[in-house]
Backbone as ProteinMPNN parsed JSONL, in Angstrom:
{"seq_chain_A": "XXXXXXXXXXXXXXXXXXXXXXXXXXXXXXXXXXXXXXXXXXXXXXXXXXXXXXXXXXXXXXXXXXXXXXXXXXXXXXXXXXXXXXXXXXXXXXXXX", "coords_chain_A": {"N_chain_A": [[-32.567, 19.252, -23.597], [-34.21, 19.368, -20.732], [-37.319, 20.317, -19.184], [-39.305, 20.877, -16.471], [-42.117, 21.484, -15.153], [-43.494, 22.786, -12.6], [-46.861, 23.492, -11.072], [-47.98, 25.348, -8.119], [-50.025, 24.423, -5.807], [-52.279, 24.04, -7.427], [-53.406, 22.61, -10.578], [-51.956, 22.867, -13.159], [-53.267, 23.144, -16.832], [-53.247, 21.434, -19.247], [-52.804, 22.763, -22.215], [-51.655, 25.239, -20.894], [-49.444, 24.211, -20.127], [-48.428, 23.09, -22.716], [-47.982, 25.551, -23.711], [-45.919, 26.955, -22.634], [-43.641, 25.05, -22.955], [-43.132, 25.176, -25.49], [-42.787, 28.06, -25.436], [-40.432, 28.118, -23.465], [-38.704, 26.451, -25.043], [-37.974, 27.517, -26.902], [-35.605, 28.836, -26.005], [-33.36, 27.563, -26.296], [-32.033, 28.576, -29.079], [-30.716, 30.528, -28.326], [-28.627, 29.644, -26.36], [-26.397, 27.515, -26.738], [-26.423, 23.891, -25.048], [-27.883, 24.367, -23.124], [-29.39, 22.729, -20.221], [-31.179, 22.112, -17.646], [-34.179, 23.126, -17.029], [-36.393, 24.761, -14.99], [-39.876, 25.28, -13.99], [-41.607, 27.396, -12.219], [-44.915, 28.063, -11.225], [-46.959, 29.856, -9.528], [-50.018, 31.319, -7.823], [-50.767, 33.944, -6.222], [-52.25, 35.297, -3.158], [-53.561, 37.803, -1.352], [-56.157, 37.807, -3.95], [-56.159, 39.656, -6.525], [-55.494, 41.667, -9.72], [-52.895, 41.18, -11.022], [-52.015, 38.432, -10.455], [-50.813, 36.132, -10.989], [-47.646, 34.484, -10.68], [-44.649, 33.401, -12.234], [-41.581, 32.015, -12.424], [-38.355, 31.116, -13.535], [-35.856, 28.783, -13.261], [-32.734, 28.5, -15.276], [-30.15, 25.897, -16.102], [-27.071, 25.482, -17.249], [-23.937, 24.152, -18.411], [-21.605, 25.305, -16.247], [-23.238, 27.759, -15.623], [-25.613, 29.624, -14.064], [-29.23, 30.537, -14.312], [-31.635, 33.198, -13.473], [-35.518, 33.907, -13.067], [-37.917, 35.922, -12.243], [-41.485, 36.456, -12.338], [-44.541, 38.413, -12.164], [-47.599, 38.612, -13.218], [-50.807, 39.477, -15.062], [-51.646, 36.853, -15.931], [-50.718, 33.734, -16.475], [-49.358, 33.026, -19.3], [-48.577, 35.717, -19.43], [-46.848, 36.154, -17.955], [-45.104, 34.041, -18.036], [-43.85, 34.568, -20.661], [-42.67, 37.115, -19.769], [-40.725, 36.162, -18.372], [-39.197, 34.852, -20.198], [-37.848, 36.45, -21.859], [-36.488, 37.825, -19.818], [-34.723, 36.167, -19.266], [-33.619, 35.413, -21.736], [-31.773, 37.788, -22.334], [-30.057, 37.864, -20.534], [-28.7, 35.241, -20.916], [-27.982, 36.208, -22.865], [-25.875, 37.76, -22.562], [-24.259, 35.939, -20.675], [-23.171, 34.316, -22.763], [-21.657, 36.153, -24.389], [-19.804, 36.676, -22.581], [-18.923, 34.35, -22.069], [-16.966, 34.378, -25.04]], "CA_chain_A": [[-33.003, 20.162, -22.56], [-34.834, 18.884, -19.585], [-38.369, 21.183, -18.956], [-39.763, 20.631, -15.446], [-42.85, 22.458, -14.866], [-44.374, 22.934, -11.057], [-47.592, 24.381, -10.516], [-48.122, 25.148, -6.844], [-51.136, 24.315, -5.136], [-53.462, 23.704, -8.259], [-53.162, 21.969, -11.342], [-51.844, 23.657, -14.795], [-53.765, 23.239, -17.624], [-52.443, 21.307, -20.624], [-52.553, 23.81, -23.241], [-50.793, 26.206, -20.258], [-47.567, 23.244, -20.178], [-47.998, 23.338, -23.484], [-47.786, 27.115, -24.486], [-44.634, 26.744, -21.567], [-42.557, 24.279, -23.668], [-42.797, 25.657, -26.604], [-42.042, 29.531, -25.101], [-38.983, 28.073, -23.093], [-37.816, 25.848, -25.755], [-36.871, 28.442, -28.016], [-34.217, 29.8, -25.232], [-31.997, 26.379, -27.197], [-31.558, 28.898, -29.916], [-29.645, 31.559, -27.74], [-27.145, 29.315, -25.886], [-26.217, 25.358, -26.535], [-26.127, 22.992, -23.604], [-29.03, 24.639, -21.739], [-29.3, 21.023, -19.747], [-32.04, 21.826, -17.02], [-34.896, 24.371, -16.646], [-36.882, 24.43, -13.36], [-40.299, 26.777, -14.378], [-42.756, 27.62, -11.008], [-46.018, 28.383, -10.868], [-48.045, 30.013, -8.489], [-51.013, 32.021, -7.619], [-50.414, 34.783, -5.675], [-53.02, 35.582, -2.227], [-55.214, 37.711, -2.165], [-56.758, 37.574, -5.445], [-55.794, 41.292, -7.306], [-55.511, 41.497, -10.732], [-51.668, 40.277, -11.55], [-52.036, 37.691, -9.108], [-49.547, 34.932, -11.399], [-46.134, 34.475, -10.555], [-43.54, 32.197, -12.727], [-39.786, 31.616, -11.699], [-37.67, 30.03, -14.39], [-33.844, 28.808, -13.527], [-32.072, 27.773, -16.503], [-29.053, 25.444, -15.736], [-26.27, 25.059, -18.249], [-22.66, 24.113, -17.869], [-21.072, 26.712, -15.623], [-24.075, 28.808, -15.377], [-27.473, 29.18, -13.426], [-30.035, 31.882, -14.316], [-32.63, 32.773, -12.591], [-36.304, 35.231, -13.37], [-39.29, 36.119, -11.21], [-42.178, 37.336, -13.213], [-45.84, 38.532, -11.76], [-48.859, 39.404, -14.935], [-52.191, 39.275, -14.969], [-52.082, 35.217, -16.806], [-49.317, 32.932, -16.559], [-48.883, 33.37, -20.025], [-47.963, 36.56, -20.043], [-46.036, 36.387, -16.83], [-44.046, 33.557, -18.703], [-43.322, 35.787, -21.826], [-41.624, 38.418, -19.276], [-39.859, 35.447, -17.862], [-38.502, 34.279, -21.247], [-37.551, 37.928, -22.342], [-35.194, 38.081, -18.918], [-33.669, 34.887, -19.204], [-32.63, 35.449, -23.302], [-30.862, 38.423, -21.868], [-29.226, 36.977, -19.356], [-28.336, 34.318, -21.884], [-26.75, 36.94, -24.249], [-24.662, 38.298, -21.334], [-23.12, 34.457, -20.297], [-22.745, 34.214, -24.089], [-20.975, 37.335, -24.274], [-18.642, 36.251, -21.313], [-17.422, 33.363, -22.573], [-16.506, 33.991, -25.72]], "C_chain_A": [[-34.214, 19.548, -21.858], [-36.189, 20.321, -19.029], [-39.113, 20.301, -17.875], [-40.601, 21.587, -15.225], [-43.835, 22.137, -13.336], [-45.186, 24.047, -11.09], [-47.718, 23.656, -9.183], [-49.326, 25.309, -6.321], [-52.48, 24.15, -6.097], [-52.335, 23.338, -9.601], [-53.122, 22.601, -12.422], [-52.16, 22.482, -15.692], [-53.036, 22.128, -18.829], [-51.635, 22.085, -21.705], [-51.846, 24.604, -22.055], [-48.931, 25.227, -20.433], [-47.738, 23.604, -21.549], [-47.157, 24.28, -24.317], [-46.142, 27.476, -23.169], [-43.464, 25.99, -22.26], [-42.478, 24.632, -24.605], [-42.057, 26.778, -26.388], [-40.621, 28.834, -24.521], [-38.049, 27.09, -24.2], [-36.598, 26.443, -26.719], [-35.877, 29.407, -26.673], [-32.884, 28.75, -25.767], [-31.497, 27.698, -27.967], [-30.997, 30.477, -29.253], [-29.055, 31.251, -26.991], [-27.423, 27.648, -26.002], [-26.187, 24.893, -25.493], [-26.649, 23.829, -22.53], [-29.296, 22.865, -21.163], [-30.377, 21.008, -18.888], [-32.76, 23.051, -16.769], [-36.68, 23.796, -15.843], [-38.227, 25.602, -13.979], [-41.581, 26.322, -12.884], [-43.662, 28.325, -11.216], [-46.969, 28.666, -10.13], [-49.14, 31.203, -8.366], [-50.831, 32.488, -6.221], [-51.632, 35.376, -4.769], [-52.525, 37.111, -1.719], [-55.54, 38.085, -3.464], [-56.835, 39.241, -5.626], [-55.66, 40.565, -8.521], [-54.424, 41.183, -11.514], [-51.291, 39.682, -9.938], [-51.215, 36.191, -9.876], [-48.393, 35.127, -11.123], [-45.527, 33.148, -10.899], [-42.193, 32.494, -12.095], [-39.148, 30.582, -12.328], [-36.09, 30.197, -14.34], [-33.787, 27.85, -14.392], [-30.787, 27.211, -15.417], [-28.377, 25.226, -16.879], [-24.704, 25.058, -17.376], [-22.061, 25.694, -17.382], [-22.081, 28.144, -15.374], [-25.277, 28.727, -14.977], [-27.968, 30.515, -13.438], [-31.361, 31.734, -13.849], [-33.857, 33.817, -13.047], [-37.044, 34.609, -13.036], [-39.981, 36.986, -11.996], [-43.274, 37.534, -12.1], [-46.705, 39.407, -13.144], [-49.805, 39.007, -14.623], [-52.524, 37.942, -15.28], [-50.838, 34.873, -16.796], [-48.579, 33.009, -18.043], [-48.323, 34.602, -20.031], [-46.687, 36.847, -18.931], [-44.565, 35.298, -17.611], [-42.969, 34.248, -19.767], [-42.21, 36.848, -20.985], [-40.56, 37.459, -18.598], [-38.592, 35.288, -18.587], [-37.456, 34.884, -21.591], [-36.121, 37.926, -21.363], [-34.531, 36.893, -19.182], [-33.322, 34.931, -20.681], [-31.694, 36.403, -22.827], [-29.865, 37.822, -20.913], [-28.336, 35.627, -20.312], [-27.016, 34.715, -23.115], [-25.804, 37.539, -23.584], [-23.549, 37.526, -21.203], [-22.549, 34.21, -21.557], [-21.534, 35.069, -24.323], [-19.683, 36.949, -23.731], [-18.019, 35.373, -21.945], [-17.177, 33.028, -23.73], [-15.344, 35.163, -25.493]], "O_chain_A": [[-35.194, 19.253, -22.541], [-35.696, 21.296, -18.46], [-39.519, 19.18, -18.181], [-40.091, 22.695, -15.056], [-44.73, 21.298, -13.232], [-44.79, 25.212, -11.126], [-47.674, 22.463, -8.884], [-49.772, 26.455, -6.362], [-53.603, 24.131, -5.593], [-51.133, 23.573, -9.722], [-54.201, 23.009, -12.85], [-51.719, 21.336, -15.608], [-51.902, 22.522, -19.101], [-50.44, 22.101, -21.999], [-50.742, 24.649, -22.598], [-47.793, 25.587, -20.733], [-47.118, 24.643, -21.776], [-46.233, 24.129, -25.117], [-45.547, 28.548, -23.278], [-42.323, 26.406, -22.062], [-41.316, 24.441, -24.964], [-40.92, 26.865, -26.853], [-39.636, 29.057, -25.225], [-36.821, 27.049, -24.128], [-35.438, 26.239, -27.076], [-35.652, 30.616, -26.726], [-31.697, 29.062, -25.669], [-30.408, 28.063, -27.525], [-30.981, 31.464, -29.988], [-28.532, 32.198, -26.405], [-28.282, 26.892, -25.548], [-25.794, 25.72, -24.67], [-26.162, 24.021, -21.416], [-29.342, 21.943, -21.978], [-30.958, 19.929, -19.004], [-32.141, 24.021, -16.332], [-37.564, 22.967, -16.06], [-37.836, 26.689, -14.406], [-42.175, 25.26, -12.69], [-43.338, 29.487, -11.462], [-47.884, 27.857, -9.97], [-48.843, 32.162, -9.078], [-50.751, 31.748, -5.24], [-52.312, 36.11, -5.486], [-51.354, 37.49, -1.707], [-54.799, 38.947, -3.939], [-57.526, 39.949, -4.893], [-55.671, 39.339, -8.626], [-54.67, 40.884, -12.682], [-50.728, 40.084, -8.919], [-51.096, 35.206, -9.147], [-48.023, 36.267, -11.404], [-45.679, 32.096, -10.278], [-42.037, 33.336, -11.211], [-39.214, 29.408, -11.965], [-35.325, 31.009, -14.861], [-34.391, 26.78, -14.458], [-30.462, 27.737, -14.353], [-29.078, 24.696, -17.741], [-24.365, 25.594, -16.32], [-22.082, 26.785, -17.951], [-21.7, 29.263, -15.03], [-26.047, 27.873, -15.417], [-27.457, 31.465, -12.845], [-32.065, 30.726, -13.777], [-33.337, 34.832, -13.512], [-37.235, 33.399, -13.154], [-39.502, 38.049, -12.394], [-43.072, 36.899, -11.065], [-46.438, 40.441, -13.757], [-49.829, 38.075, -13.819], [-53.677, 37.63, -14.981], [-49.917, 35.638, -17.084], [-47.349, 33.051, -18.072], [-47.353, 34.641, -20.788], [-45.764, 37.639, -19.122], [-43.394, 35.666, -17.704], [-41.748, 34.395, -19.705], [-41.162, 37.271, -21.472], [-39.499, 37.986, -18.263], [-37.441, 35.425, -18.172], [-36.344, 34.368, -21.7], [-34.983, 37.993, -21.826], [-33.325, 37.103, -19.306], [-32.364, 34.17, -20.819], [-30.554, 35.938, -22.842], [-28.767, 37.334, -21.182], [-27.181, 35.348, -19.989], [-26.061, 34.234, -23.725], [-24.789, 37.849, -24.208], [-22.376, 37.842, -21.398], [-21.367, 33.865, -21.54], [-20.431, 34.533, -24.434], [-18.638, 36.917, -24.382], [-16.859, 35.434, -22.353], [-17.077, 31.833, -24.006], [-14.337, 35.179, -26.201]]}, "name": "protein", "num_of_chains": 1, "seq": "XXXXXXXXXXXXXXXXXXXXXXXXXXXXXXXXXXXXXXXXXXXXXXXXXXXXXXXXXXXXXXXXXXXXXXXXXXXXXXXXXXXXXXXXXXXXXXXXX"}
């Protein structure tokens, strides 16, 4: 699995990629042959108090999922990312068996 992380217009953190690859990694263990995941980062104008927004498409054979979060910290905006895209995961799962 291929993890591409874009922050937009400023520079993420280490420990933020970090705490990002680990949270999307574990989406392996709710469908095989996840192959490419796209995660966006941006900061959201004017400055309010859930001013993060992530956007993580998963790609796997025959399937592309997609989730738009906004939270007060990229972490936690990721976490609600993760959450929609396992669902979404257990759905396509679902389908094709």
């Amino acid at each position: 699995m291929d993890i591409n992380i874009q922050a937009i217009k400023f520079d993420a953190t280490e420990k933020l990629q970090n705490f990002i690859n680990k949270r999307i990694g574990k989406l392996s263990k709710f469908y095989e042959g996840i192959t490419n995941v796209d995660v966006s980062l941006k900061v959201i104008k004017p400055e309010t108090a859930a001013n993060k927004e992530v956007s993580i498409k998963v790609t796997a054979p025959h399937i592309e999922l997609f989730a738009s979060k906004i939270a007060d910290s990229f972490e936690d905006a990721t976490d609600l990312c993760a959450e929609a895209i396992q669902k979404q995961l257990a759905k396509a799962k679902e389908k094709n068996q």
